[in-house]
NUBA-389921 format. One record per residue (C-alpha): residue number from 0; residue in one letter; x negated, y negated, z. Coordinates in steps of 0.2 Angstrom, whole numbers. Example, Ala and Ser with C-alpha at 12.3 -4.5 7.8 and 13.67 -1.06 7.14 Angstrom:
0;A;-62;22;39
1;S;-68;5;36
This chain:
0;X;-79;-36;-72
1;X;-71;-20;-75
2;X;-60;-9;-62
3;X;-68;9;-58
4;X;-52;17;-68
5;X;-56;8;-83
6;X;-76;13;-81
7;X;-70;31;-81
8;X;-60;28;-94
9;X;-71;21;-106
10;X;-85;35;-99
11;X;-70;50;-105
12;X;-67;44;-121
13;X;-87;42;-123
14;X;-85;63;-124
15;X;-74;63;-136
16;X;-82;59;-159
17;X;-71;42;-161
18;X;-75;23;-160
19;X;-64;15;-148
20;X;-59;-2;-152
21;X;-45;-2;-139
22;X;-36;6;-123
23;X;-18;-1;-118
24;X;-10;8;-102
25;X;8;10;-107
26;X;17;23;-92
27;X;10;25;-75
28;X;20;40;-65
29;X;15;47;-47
30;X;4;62;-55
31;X;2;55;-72
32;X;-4;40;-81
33;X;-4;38;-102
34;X;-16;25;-112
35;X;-15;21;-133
36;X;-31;23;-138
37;X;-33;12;-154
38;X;-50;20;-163
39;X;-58;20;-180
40;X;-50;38;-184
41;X;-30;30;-179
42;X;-23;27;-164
43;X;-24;43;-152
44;X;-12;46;-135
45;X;-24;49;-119
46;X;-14;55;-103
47;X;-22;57;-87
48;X;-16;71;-74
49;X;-17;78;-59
50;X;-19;97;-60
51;X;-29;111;-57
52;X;-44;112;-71
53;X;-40;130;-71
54;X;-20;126;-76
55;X;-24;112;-90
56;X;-35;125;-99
57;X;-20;137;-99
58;X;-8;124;-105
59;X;-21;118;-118
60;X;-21;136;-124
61;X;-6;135;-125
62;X;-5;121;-135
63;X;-18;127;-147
64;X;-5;144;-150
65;X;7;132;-155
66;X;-2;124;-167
67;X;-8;140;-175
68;X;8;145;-175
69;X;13;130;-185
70;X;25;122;-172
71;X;25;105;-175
72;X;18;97;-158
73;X;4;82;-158
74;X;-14;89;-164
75;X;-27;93;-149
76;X;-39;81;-151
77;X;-57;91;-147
78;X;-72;84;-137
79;X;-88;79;-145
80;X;-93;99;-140
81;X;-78;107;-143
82;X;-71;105;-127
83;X;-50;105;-125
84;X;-50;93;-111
85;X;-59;83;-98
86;X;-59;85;-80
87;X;-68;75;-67
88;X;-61;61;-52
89;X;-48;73;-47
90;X;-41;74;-63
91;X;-39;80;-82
92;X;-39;69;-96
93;X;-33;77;-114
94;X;-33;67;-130
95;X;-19;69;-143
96;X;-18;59;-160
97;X;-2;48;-158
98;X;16;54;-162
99;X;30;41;-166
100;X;49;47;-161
101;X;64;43;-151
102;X;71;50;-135
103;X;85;61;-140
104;X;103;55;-136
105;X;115;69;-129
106;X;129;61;-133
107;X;126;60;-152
108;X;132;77;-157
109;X;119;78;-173
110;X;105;74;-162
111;X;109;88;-148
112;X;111;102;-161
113;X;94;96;-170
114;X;87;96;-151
115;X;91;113;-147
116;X;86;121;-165
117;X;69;113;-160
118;X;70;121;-144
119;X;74;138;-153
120;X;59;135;-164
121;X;47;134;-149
122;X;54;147;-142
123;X;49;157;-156
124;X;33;150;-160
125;X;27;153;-138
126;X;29;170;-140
């Protein structure tokens, strides 16, 4: 029998134009929880939040600027109609297709400097 989170789950990505074969919760965090979503179109990034509706849409315009803008950030993934996110239980769901990477060291002098011109690059590209 399935929990009511996982019944949600599978009911929000029923919005969204992919067959899911699998979901695998991988952080859970006081406001935030993040699931792998393994479907036919490769493996997508699912993160649930709790946040205004009204303050997701500006964060997911947001997004979308920086994507027009060419800043290399994980692609949007839009609902079945076009929708940028999802929002019901208390919270909002948004869909990205999956990034790989490595959290930066601070101590390794070549991977701070790369840090910050990437910082310098979304600075430009959120104007």
């Amino acid at each position: 029998m399935k929990r009511v989170e996982e019944e949600w789950i599978d009911y929000v990505l029923q919005l969204y134009p992919y067959e899911v074969e699998e979901t695998i919760l991988l952080s859970v965090k006081k406001d935030e929880k993040i699931w792998k979503v393994k479907t036919d179109q490769g493996d997508k990034t699912l993160k649930q939040m709790a946040v205004r509706p009204e303050r997701m849409l500006f964060y997911k315009e947001a997004h979308l600027h920086l994507q027009k803008q060419r800043f290399p950030i994980a692609k949007l993934c839009p609902t079945k109609n076009g929708g940028l996110c999802v929002g019901g239980g208390g919270f909002v769901y948004e869909l990205y297709d999956e990034v790989s990477g490595s959290d930066v060291s601070y101590y390794n002098i070549d991977q701070l400097v790369r840090a910050m011109r990437f910082l310098g690059r979304f600075h430009q590209a959120s104007q």
